[in-house]
C-alpha positions as CSV (number, residue, x, y, z in Angstrom):
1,X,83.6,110.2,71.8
2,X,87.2,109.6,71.0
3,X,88.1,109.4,75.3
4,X,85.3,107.2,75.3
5,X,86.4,105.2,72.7
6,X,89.7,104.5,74.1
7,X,88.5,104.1,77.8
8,X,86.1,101.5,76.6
9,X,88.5,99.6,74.9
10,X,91.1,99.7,77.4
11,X,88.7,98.2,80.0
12,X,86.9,95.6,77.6
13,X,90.9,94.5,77.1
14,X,90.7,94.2,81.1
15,X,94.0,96.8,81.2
16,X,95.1,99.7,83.4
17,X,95.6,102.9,82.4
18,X,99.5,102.2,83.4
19,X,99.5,99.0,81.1
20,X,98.1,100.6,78.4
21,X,100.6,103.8,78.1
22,X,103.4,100.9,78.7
23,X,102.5,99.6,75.5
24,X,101.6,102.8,73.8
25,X,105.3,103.7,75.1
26,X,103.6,107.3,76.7
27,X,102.5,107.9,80.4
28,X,100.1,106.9,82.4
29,X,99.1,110.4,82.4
30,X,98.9,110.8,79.5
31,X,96.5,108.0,78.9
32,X,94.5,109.6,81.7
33,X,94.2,113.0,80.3
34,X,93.3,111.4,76.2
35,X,90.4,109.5,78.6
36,X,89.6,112.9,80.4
37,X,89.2,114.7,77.0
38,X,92.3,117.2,77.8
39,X,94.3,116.4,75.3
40,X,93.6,114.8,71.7
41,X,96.3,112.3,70.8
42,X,98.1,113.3,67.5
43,X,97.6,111.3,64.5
44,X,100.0,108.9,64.6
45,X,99.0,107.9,68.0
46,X,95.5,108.1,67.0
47,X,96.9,105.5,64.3
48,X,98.9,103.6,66.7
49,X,95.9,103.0,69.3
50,X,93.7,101.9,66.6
51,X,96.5,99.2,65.3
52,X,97.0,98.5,69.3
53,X,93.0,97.7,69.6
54,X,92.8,96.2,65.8
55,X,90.2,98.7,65.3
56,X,90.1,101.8,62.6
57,X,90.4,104.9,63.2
58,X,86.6,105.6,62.2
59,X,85.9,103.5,64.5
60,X,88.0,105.2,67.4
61,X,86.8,108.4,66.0
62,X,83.0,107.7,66.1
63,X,83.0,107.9,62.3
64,X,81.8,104.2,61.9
65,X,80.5,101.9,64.6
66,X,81.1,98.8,63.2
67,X,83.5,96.9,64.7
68,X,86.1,94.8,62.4
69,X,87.5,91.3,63.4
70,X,91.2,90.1,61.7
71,X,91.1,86.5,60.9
72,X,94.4,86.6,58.8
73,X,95.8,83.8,59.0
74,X,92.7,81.6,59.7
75,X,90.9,79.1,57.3
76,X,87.8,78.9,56.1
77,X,86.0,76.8,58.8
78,X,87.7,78.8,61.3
79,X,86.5,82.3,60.0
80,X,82.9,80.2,59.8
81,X,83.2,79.3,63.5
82,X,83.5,83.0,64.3
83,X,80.4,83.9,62.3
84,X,78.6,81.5,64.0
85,X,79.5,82.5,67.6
86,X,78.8,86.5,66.3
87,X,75.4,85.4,65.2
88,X,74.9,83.5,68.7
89,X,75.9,86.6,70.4
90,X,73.7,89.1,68.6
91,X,70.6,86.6,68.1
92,X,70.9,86.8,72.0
93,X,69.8,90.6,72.4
């Protein structure tokens, strides 16, 4: 699940393989071969990934599906708004 994970976030975030490992600061092959499930990243990329994507490492890992949303810096009404649009969007299915 873990390839999955990171192939599905990488095209949800409309980015290339290439773009990706760019930021990552590893290959495109590399990138290819985690998505491929030839190689496991190691932990710190695991770690790195899931701060790239703002999501845990459960999550990544298939350990937890929910997904988590930052709103640091964001007030009250703001963080409201949000609720209100993730209601909308799940009301919808």
């Amino acid at each position: 699940m873990l390839n999955e994970n990171i192939k599905r976030l990488r095209t949800a975030n409309n980015l290339t393989q290439v773009e990706l490992a760019a930021d990552l600061g590893v290959s495109k092959q590399c990138v290819s071969n985690w998505e491929n499930d030839y190689i496991q990243p190691s932990i710190e990329m695991l770690i790195k990934i899931a701060k790239y994507f703002k999501v845990s490492t459960d999550f990544l890992l298939d350990l937890n599906d929910k997904t988590q949303i930052n709103v640091d810096g964001l007030n009250d009404k703001e963080i409201a708004h949000i609720r209100l649009i993730v209601d909308d969007l799940l009301n919808k299915k």
